[in-house]
N, C-alpha and C positions, 0 to 999 in steps of 0.2 A: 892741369890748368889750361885753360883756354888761350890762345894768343892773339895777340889783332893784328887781321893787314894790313897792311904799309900804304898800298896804295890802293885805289887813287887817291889824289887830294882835295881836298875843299875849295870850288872854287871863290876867288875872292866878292865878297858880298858888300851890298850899302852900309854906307856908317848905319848903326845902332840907334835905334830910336828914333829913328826915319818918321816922317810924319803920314797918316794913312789910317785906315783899318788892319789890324793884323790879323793875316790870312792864315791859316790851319800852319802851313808852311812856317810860317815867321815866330809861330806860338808853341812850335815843337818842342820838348825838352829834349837838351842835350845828347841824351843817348841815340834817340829818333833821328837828330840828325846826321849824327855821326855814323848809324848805319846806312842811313841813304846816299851818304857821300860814298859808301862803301871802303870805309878807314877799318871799322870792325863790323862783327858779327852783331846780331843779337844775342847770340847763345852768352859773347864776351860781356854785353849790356846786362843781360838777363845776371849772369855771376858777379858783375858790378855789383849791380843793384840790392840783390843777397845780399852783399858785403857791407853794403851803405846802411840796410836796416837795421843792421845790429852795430856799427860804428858810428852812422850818424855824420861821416867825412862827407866831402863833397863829392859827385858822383866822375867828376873832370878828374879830379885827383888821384880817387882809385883806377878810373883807366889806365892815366898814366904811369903811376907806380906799380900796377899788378900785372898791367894788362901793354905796357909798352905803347901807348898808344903817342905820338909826336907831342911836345910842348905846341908846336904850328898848329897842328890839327885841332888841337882843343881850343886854340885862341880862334881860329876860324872859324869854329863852330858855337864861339861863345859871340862872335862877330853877328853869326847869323842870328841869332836870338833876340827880339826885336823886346822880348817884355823882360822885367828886369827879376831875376830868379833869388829865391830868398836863402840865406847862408846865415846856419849858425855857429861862429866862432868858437863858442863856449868847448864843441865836439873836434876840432880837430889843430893843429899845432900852426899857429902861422907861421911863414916864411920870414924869417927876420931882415934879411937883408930889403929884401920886398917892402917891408914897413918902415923901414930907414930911409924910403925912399921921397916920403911926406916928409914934411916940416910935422914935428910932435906937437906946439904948438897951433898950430894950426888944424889939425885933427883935434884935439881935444876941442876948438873953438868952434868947429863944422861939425861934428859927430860922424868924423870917418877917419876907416885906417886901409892902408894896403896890405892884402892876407897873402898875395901872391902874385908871381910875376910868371907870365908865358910868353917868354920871348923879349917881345917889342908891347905885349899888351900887361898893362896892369891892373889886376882885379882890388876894386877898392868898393870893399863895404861900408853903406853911407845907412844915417836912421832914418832920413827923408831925401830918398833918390827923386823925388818931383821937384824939388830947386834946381832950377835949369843955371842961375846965376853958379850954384854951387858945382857944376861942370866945367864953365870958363876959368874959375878957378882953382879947380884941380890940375887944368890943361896949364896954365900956368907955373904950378908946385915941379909939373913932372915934364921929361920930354917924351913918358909912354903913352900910347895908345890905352884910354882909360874904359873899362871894363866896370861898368858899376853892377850892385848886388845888394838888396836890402838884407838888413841884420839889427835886430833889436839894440838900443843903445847900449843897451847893459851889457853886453855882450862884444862893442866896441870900448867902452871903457873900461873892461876887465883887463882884456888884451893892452889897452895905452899904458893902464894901472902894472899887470906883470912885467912888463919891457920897459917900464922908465928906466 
């Protein structure tokens, strides 16, 4: 098995969803940039990614549970990521605690849930990430740094549905 370098780190980036053109840079996926920061290899991305085709997990996830990669380092690179990357629930187990961390009513009433927490950032799959309103009140719900990720509703209300 492949292992990932440690260091160096990501440096810290503009909040997410910055206003602009997004440049080559800012549109990278995850893996991409996590190599340029030189956290892991490609060869590590490349065995990800394997892994992701036939699981369907998120590819942040396998890093870090296969491949050792920092909870930091993926929140910093999920930081860098200027366009908002699509997550299907349906394929991998969410973080419970993480999803206790919304009001349940309030997710059912918004069509989002929290799948996972890295660190200080919290990844919350929304069905329409373009309500900017629906940001100010997520910042509200949580004291984390919010991490959004479109995900089919059906696929948020599966996950509210099995964890009531």
């Amino acid at each position: 098995m492949a292992t990932a370098r440690r260091s160096p780190q990501l440096e810290p980036s503009p909040p997410r969803g910055s206003q602009g053109d997004l440049s080559a840079e800012d549109a990278a996926p995850i893996g991409r940039l996590l190599v340029r920061a030189g956290v892991v290899t490609k060869d590590v991305v490349d065995a990800a990614l394997a892994v992701q085709r036939k699981s369907f997990r998120p590819l942040g996830r396998i890093l870090r549970e296969e491949h050792g990669v920092s909870p930091e380092a993926l929140a910093e690179a999920l930081r860098r990521q200027k366009h908002i990357p699509r997550v299907f629930l349906r394929f991998f187990p969410v973080d419970v605690q993480a999803l206790r961390l919304l009001d349940r009513r309030f997710c059912a009433e918004q069509e989002v849930v929290a799948f996972e927490r890295l660190g200080s950032l919290l990844c919350v799959a929304l069905s329409n990430p373009s309500r900017r309103d629906l940001f100010q009140q997520l910042r509200t719900q949580s004291t984390f740094e919010i991490a959004p990720f479109r995900a089919p509703w059906e696929d948020i209300q599966k996950v509210l549905k099995d964890h009531a």
